[in-house]
C-alpha positions, 0 to 999 in steps of 0.5 A: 500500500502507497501512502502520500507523503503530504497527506500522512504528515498532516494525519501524523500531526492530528494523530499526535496532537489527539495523543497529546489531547488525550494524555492532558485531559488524563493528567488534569482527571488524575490531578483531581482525584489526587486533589479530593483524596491526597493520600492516592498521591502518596501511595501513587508515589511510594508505589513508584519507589517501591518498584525502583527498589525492587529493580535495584534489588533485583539487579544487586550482585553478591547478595541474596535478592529473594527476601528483600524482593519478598519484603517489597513485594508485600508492601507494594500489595499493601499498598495497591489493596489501600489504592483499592480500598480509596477508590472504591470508596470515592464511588471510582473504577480501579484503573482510573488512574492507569494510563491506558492507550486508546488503541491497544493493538499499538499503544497509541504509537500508531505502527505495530509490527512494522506495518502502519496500525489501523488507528493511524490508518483511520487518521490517513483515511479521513485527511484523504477524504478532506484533500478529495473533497476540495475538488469532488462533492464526496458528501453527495456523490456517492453510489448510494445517491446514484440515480438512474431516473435522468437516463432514457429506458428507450432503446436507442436505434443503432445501439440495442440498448437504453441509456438507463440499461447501458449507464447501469451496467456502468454503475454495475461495473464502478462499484465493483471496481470500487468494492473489490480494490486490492491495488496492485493489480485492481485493473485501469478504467476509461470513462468516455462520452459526453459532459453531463452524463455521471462520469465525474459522479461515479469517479468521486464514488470510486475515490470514496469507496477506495480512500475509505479503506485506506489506499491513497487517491489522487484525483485531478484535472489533467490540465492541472496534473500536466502543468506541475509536470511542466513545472518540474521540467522547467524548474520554476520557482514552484518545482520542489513541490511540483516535484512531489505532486508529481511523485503523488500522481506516478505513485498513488494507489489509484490516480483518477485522471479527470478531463482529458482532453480539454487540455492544450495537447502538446508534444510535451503533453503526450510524452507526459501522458505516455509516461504516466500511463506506461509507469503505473501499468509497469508498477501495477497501480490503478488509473481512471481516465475520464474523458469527453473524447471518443476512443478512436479520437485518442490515437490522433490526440496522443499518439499511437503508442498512448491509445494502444496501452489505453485500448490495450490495459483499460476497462471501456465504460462509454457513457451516452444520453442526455446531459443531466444538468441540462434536464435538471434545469428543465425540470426545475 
């Protein structure tokens, strides 16, 4: 699993300041416990001694540890039945003055054996969702608020099939894609036809679907993805953080590519392209392209070499019908 740089230093920093939240708000309950009964202070410190001797004990040389360690051991049970004893009686639970992790697979450090635990996975999760939502309405686009009532159930002539029919099996094959996401090797789509007909709506419930579960998400415009490859090769004053945007979109689980097409196509944008496009297939990272432009217009617009990978790799999803914010205005 690919993690984004910028977006895990800034759940890093929420995660510990939670951690500091948590452990302030725990010394300030513990200071008032102490405050209504100061003798838990007392037995708080003398317990503290009382295992520093039995360390010291223990680890002694030339001498008998057994009945010193048998001495302290019976203090310190004294002492722990008289804690016992003060807290019930204050109306407390017993471990109200322990300082328990709120994850207790990781105890509260965020990684447990090696691998990122899922506590900080949920802090990741939920910063990707706040760098999604800057560009796509992730609260209302979701496969639950699909509808399919703005597609015709009239088959059209010529194709066999209703725009409702064909934008379902569309929907159909989304969500599963979305659902069954395991990167590497989750497999590319290529969302062509039309603007208006759902393609961004179903690309945003990808990326909620899939950040969800903790995979990293890039979704941008293909005029702005290619600008910060043009900064980085031109080394303009904003290249250092071109550069690791660029890293993001060539690394990233899932890239969804939006508006293809609609960006001025040079020769240094088809190499771009290519380059994007050829490097996730080698590495097995998910792509979604989602463009105006027709399959066969592709070849023309980026060369031969990009169409045939994207013919070649992608998963065909065509979209037609009517736009959907032309009937929505209608129909107000």
């Amino acid at each position: 699993m690919a993690y984004d740089g910028r977006v895990l230093r800034r759940a890093l920093q929420r995660f510990e300041e939670d951690r500091q939240e948590r452990d302030k708000r725990f010394q300030e309950r513990r200071e008032s416990i102490f405050r209504r009964q100061p003798r838990l202070r007392q037995i708080d410190a003398e317990l503290r001694a009382t295992t520093s001797r039995i360390i010291s004990s223990a680890l002694r040389r030339g001498t008998d540890p057994l009945p010193v360690l048998e001495v302290l051991r019976d203090e310190n049970l004294s002492l722990q039945e008289e804690k016992r004893a003060l807290l019930e009686k204050m109306g407390l639970p017993q471990d109200c003055l322990e300082d328990k992790p709120a994850c207790a697979l990781c105890g509260d450090t965020g990684y447990r054996g090696g691998e990122m635990c899922r506590c900080l996975r949920n802090y990741y999760a939920r910063e990707q969702r706040k760098e999604l939502s800057r560009m796509l309405d992730l609260a209302g686009q979701s496969f639950e608020t699909f509808s399919l009532d703005w597609y015709s159930p009239e088959i059209l002539p010529g194709l066999g099939i209703s725009a409702r029919k064909n934008m379902e099996r569309n929907y159909q094959e989304c969500k599963q894609y979305a659902e069954s996401f395991a990167a590497p090797g989750s497999g590319n789509l290529l969302l062509t036809g039309p603007p208006g007909l759902g393609k961004t709506f179903l690309s945003a419930a990808i990326a909620r679907e899939v950040s969800g579960d903790g995979w990293s998400v890039v979704y941008d415009t293909a005029t702005h993805i290619f600008q910060r490859f043009e900064d980085r090769k031109f080394g303009r004053e904003e290249g250092e953080e071109a550069e690791g945007d660029v890293t993001r979109v060539l690394t990233c689980d899932l890239l969804i590519l939006d508006d293809l097409g609609t960006e001025m196509t040079t020769a240094f944008v088809q190499s771009a392209l290519y380059q994007m496009i050829n490097s996730r297939l080698m590495e097995r990272r998910s792509t979604i392209l989602s463009t105006n432009l027709k399959v066969a217009e592709l070849g023309g617009r980026y060369g031969a070499q990009t169409a045939s990978r994207i013919e070649g790799e992608y998963q065909i999803l065509t979209f037609f019908g009517q736009d959907i914010r032309v009937l929505r205005k209608e129909r107000r």
